[in-house]
Every structure is written in C-alpha cells, then in structure tokens.
C-alpha positions as CSV (number, residue, x, y, z in Angstrom):
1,X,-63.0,-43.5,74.9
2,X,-61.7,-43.7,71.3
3,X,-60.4,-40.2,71.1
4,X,-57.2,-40.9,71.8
5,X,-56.9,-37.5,74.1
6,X,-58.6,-36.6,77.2
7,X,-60.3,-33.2,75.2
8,X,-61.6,-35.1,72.5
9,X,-63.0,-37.7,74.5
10,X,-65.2,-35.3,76.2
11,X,-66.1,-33.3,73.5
12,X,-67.3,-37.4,72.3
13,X,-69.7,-37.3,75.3
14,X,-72.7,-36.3,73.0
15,X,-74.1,-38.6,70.1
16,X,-74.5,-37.6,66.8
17,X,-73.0,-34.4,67.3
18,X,-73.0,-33.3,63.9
19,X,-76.1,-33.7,63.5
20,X,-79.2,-31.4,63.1
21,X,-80.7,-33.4,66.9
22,X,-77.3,-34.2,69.1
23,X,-77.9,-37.3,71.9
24,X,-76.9,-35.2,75.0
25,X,-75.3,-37.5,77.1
26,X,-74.1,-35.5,80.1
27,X,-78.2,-34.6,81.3
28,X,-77.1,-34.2,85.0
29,X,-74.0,-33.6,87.5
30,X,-74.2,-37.8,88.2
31,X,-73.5,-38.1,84.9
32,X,-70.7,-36.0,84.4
33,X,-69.0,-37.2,87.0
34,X,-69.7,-40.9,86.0
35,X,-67.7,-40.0,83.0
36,X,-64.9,-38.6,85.1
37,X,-64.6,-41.4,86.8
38,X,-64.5,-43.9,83.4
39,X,-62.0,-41.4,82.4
40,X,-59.9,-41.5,84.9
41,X,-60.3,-37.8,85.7
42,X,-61.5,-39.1,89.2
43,X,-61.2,-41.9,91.5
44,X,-63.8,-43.9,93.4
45,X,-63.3,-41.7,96.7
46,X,-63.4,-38.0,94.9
47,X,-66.5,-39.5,93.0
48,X,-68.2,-40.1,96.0
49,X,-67.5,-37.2,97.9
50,X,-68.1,-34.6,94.3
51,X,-71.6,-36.8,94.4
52,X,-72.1,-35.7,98.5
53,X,-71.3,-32.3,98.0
54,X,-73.3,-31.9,94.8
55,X,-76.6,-32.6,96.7
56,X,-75.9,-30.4,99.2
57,X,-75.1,-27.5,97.0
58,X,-77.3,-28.8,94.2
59,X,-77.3,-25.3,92.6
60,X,-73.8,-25.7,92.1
61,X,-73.6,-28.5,90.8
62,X,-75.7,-27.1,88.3
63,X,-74.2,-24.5,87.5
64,X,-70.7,-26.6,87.2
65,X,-72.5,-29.1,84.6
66,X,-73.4,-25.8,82.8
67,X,-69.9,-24.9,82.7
68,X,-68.6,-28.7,81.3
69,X,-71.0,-28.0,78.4
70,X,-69.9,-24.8,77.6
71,X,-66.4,-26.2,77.6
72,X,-67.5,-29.6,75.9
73,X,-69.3,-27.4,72.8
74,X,-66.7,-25.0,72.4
75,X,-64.0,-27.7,72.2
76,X,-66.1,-29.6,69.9
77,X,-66.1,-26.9,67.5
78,X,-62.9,-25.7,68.0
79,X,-61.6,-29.4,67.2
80,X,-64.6,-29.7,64.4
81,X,-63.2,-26.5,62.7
82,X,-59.5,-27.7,62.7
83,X,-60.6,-31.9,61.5
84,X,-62.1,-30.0,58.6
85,X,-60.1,-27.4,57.7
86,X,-62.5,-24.3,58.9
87,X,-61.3,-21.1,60.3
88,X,-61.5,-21.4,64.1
89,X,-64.1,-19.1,65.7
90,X,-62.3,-16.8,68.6
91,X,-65.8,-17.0,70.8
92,X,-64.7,-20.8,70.9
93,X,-61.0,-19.7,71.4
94,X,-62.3,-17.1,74.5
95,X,-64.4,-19.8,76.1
96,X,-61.6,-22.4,76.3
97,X,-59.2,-18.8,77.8
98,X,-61.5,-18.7,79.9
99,X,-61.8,-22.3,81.1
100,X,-58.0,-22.2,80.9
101,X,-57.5,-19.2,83.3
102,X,-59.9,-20.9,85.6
103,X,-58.2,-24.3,85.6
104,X,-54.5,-22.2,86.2
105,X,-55.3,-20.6,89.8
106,X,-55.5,-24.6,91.1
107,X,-52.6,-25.4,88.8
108,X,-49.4,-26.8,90.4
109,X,-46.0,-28.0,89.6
110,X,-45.4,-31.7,92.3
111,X,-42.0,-33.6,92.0
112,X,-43.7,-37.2,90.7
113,X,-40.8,-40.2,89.8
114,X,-38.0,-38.2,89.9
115,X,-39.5,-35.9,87.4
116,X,-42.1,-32.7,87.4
117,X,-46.4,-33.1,87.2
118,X,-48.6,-30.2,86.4
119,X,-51.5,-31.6,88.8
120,X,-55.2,-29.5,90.1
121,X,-54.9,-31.4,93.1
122,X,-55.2,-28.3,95.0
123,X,-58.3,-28.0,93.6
124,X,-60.1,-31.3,93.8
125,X,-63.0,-30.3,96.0
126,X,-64.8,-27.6,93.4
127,X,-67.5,-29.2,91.8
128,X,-66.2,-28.0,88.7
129,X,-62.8,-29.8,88.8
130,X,-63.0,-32.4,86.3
131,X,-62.9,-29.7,83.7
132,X,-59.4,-28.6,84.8
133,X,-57.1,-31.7,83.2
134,X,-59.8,-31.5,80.1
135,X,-58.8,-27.6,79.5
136,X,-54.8,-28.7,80.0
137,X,-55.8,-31.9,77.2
138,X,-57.1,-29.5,75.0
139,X,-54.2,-26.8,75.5
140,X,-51.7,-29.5,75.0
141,X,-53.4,-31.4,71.8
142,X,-53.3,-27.0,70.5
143,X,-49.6,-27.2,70.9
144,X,-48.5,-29.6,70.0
145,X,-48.1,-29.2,66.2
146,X,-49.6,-32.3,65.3
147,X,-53.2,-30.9,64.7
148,X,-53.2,-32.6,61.2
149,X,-54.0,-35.8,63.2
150,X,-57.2,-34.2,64.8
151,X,-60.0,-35.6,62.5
152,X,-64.1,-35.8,62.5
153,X,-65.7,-39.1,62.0
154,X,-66.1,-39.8,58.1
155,X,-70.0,-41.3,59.4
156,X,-72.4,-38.7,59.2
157,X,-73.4,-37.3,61.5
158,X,-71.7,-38.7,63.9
159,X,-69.2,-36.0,64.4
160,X,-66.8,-37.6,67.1
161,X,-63.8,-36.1,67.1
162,X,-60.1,-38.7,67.5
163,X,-56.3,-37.9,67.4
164,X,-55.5,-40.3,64.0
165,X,-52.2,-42.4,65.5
166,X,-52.3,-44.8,62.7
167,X,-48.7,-44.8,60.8
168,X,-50.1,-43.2,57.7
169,X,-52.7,-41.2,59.1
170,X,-55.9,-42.9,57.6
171,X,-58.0,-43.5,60.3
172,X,-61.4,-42.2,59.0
173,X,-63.9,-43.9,61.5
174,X,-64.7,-43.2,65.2
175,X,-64.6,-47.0,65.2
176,X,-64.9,-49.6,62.9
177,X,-67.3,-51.4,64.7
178,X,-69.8,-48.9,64.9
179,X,-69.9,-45.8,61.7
180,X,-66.6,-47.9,59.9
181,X,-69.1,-50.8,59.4
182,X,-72.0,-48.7,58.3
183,X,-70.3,-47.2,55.7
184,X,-69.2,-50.6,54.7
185,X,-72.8,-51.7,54.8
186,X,-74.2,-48.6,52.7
187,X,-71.4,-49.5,50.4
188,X,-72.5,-52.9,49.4
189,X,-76.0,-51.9,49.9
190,X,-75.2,-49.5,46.4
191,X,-73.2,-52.3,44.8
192,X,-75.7,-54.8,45.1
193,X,-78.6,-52.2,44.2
C-alpha cells in the first residue's frame, strides 16, 4: 500500500504494469477480496461472508472480479495519463462514470462523530462492493486540484502509480527499497563500468 490513496493502491494491484507482460495479481474473487480486506475496504466478517456468497453464486463473483479489473485498468490509465502529462482518454473517463453511477445508488450520507460520512453500507452484500469506496477514492483524488502530486514510478516498467506527499514534491520511486534502489544500483553499475 504505498499509493498514498485508496485508487491508486488498487490500480498498484498488478506488477510491472507498464510493461509490455503486467504480473496480474487479482487472478480470482479470493484474491480481490484478500486485498480488500489488507485495504481496509472490508473487515474479517464481510470477508467471510463475500467469500460464502461468492461460491454459491460463483458466476457472479466472476463477473464482479471482471468489473474490479475494468475499473482497476481504466483508473490506471486514467492516473498514468495525468503522472505523465498525456491527454486523458474519455473511454477511461466513461468507465470510471460508469463505475461511479453504480457505486451512487448504494451511496449514503450517516451522522459519524458529530459530523457527516458518505458510506456504501447499504450496499455491503453485492459482490461487487469493494469497488464502491475505490470509485469515491478516485473521484475525490480528480477533485481535488492537487493532481500534480499524482506521479508513475521513475523504475521502468514498473508503472505503480503514488500521491507524492513529500514537502517538495520529489518522490520519484514507488519505494526506495524496491525500484529507488535499483536505479541506484544501475547507477553505480555505469560509474564503475
């Protein structure tokens, strides 16, 4: 989870995504909602019970993992095409509409701490629901005028996408640890050649 917002984090749930041969990482329904769950998106008890209802309706479940790709590839290069300065594509644009309409008809407003929640608890039994706080991620991170901080790793092809938070803006790497010190590698690699 380095992407610093919910959208960006899923759109991160396949490897090497700039690449010519991405890493899918999301190759069945358990997976997807394993993912939920380390993202939050679910507890232990909706886990369970998504997992239950998925194998009694397996060709549902299907067809909701088909859906969190289509979401997850259209956000990607949505988010690719804004990191790097592209035009955005409005086929990406419709998808995440159409995700975005979806996600609204279980919207609803909850008094939480004195204040007001946007929550899809009304909606927490469709196999399909984890996508519903991803769409509002990705709506919010498109509002919020701070899309200059949306940025592609520099390690090619890595292509995970990260909100920059850093002062100065000049996060470059996913992670240091992993494409931050394989650059530095390749670097001295060069110097020493």
């Amino acid at each position: 989870m380095i992407g610093e917002r919910l959208c960006l984090d899923f759109a991160n749930t396949a490897g090497w995504h700039n690449g010519d041969n991405p890493n899918e990482w999301l190759i069945n329904y358990e997976k997807l909602l394993a993912w939920s769950r380390h993202a939050e998106i679910l507890n232990t008890s909706q886990e369970k019970a998504l997992l239950e209802k998925a194998r009694r309706h397996s060709d549902q479940a299907e067809k909701a993992l088909e859906e969190a790709i289509e979401l997850r590839e259209a956000i990607f290069r949505l988010f690719r095409s804004i990191a790097t300065g592209k035009k955005t594509d409005t086929f990406d644009l419709a998808i995440l509409n159409k995700y975005f309409t979806k996600a609204n008809y279980f919207a609803e407003i909850i008094p939480r701490d004195g204040e007001f929640a946007l929550t899809f608890q009304r909606g927490e039994d469709q196999l399909n629901c984890m996508l519903h706080p991803i769409v509002k991620s990705a709506i919010d991170l498109l509002l919020s005028g701070k899309l200059n901080r949306v940025k592609l790793c520099e390690g090619d092809p890595c292509g995970w996408l990260f909100f920059d938070s850093s002062r100065n803006k000049s996060r470059r790497w996913c992670t240091m640890a992993d494409c931050g010190n394989r650059a530095k590698a390749r670097r001295f690699y060069h110097r020493k050649k």
